[in-house]
C-alpha positions, -999 to 999 in steps of 0.1 A, spaced: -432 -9 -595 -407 -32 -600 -382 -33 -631 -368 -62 -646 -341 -45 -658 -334 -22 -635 -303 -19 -607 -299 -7 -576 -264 10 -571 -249 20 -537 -216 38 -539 -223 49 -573 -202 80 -571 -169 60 -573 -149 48 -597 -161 12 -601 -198 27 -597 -191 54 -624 -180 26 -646 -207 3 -639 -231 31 -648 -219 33 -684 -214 -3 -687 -254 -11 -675 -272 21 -695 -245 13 -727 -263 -21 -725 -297 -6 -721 -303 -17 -684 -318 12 -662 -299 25 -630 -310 42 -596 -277 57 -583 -275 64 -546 -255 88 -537 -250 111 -500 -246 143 -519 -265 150 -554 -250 183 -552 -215 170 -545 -215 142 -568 -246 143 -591 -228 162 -624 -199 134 -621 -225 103 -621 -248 119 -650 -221 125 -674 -217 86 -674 -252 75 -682 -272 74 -718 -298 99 -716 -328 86 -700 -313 55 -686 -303 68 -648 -323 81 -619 -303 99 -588 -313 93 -556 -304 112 -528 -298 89 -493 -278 107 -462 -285 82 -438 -293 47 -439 -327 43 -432 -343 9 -438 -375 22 -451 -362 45 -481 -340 16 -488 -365 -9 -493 -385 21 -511 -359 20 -535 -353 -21 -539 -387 -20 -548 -380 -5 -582 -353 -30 -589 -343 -64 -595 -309 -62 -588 -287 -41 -561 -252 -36 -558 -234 -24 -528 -196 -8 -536 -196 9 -506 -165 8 -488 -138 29 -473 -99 29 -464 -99 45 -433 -120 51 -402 -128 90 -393 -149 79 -365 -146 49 -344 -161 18 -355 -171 31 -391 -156 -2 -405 -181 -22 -383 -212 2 -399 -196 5 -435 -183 -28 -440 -206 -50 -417 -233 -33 -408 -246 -17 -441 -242 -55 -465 -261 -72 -437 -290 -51 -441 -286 -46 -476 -290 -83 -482 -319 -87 -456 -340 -59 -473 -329 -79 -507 -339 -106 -494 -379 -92 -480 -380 -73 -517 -372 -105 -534 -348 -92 -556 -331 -115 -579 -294 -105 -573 -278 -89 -542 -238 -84 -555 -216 -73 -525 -180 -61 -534 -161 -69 -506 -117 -73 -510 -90 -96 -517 -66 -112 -494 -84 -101 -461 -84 -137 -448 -55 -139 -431 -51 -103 -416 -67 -110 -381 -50 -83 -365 -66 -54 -390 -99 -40 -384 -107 -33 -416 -99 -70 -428 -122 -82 -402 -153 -57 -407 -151 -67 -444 -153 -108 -431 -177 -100 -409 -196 -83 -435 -191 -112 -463 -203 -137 -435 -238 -117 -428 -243 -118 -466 -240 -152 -473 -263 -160 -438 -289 -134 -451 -290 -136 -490 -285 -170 -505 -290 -155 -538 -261 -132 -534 -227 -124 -547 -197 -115 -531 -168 -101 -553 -135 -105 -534 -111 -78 -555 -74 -69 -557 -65 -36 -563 -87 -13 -585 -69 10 -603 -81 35 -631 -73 74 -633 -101 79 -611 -88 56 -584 -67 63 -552 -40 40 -557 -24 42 -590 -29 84 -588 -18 88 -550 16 71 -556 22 93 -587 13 123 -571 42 111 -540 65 104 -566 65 132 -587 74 151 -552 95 127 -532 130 120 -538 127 88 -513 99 57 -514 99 36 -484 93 4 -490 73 -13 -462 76 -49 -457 109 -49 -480 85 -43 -507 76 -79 -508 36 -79 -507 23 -90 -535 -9 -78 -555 -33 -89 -582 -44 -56 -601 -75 -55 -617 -84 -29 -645 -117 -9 -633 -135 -20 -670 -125 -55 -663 -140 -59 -629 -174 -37 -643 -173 -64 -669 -175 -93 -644 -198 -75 -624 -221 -74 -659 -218 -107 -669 -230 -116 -636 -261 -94 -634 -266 -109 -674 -260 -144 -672 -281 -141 -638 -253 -156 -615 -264 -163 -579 -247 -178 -546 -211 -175 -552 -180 -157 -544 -164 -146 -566 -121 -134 -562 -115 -108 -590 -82 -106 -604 -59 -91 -633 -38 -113 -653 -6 -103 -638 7 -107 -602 32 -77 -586 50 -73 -555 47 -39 -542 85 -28 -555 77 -38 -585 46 -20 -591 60 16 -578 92 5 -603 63 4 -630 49 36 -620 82 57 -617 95 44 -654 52 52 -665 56 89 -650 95 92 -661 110 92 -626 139 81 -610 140 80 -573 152 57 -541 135 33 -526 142 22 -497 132 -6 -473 119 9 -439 122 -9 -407 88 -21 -394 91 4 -358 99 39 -379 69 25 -405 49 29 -377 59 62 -364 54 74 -399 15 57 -399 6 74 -369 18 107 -381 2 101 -418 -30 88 -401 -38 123 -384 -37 137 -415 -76 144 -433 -66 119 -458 -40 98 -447 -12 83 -472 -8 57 -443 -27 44 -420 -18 16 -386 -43 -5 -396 -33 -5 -435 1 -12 -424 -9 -41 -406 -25 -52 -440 6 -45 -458 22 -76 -447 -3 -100 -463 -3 -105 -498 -35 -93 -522 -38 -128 -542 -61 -154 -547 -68 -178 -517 -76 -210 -538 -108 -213 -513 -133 -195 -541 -133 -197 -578 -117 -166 -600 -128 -146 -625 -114 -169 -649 -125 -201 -632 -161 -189 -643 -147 -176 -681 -150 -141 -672 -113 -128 -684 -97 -94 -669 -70 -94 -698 -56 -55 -694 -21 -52 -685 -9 -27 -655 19 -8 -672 -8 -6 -704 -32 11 -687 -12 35 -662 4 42 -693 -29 61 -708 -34 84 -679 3 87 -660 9 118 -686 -7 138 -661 26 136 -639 52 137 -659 74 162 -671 58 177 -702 22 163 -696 9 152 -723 35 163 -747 68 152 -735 92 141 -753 83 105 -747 50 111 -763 58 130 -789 85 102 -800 57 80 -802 36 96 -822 62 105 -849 
């Protein structure tokens, strides 16, 4: 039987889905978390929720049927499925494509009242990435399917649980050299993880339908600057140097065979457009729905964990007293 005030969450073992779980049963809503693995991931998701508010659901493949089993006990779903590199060929086509368009068509045959797709920032332009184009593809299958749906169009996520923020802090605590790709000129729209589960709530609340939706922080970066932010948050000093394009991709193809590449060719490719807003959608703020946390803030809260010292360096310590 269907709840009013229940949601359907695919990719609920992430960090954005971990969030939204405490957001939605903070606020009293109920949540059906999908997950592959409720081995794997199940203790991580159920520390997030208010007792009695979550229900785990186990899916390894995607089979329409158990799907549209479980949309039946909802009245919203969110999809935040998504990956950053392909293990197999064409798995951005099934992840990013394949998946959101039927997603939306079973929302659509269970007459739910909200299908929200998170899809990414900036991928317009970036016809020569395949990831770019999956997520497009994916965006335009949506909006054909669902006309009640959302799409959320992202910059960068970033939270301690993330694999941006944490990845280049883990490189620069070891590395004495940062390449910078692209002269280190891209430039990106952060958004806090708490901000973005706060859009996503005031959507599912104030019952927001057909839109798309870019999702951005309040500040704008270029890629130098943000690893110049992270060294002085974890107390590092190193050199950063600006790689010419042909050695940055003889070091993607020899970080892409790795099991979880620090560079890919394809994220490369994407490297060269910038992660801001395309003036073809309305913002976050367009629709009153601030994301007000600052980058250096927030890394600021969690980057302890590599620096010299941890949690009591001297830096710390200084601040306290």
């Amino acid at each position: 039987m269907k709840n009013q005030d229940s949601i359907l969450i695919f990719g609920a073992s992430g960090q954005i889905g971990k969030s939204l779980i405490r957001k939605f049963t903070k606020n009293n809503y109920r949540v059906i978390a999908v997950t592959r693995s409720i081995h794997q991931k199940g203790y991580q998701i159920k520390t997030q929720s208010n007792y009695g508010y979550l229900e785990l659901e186990e899916i390894n493949s995607f089979d329409e049927h158990n799907i549209s089993e479980l949309m039946k006990k909802a009245s919203v779903c969110i999809n935040l499925i998504g990956i950053l590199f392909e293990r197999k060929k064409k798995q951005f086509g099934l992840i990013h494509t394949h998946l959101p368009s039927m997603l939306s068509q079973l929302a659509l045959k269970n007459s739910l009242d909200q299908f929200i797709h998170l899809s990414a920032l900036g991928i317009e332009a970036a016809t020569d990435s395949n990831y770019a184009m999956s997520k497009l593809e994916g965006e335009q299958r949506v909006r054909q399917n669902f006309s009640k749906s959302v799409i959320l169009k992202p910059s960068i996520v970033y939270s301690v649980d993330d694999n941006f923020t944490t990845s280049f802090m883990s490189l620069l605590n070891i590395l004495p050299i940062m390449p910078l790709y692209y002269k280190g000129k891209t430039k990106f729209t952060p958004i806090h993880v708490t901000d973005l589960s706060n859009i996503i709530f005031e959507i599912v609340k104030k019952k927001i339908t057909g839109e798309t939706i870019e999702c951005i922080g309040p500040q704008v970066f270029t890629f130098k600057e943000l690893i110049i932010k992270i060294l002085k948050s974890i107390n590092k000093k190193r050199l950063l140097i600006q790689m010419p394009l042909p050695l940055a991709k003889l070091n993607a193809k020899l970080f892409q065979l790795m099991p979880k590449p620090l560079l890919t060719m394809d994220q490369l490719k994407l490297l060269k457009y910038d992660n801001i807003i395309s003036k073809k959608y309305k913002t976050n703020f367009d629709m009153n729905m601030e994301a007000n946390k600052k980058f250096e803030d927030e890394i600021n809260r969690y980057s302890f964990n590599w620096s010299s010292g941890g949690q009591f360096s001297k830096k710390r310590i200084s601040k306290i007293n």
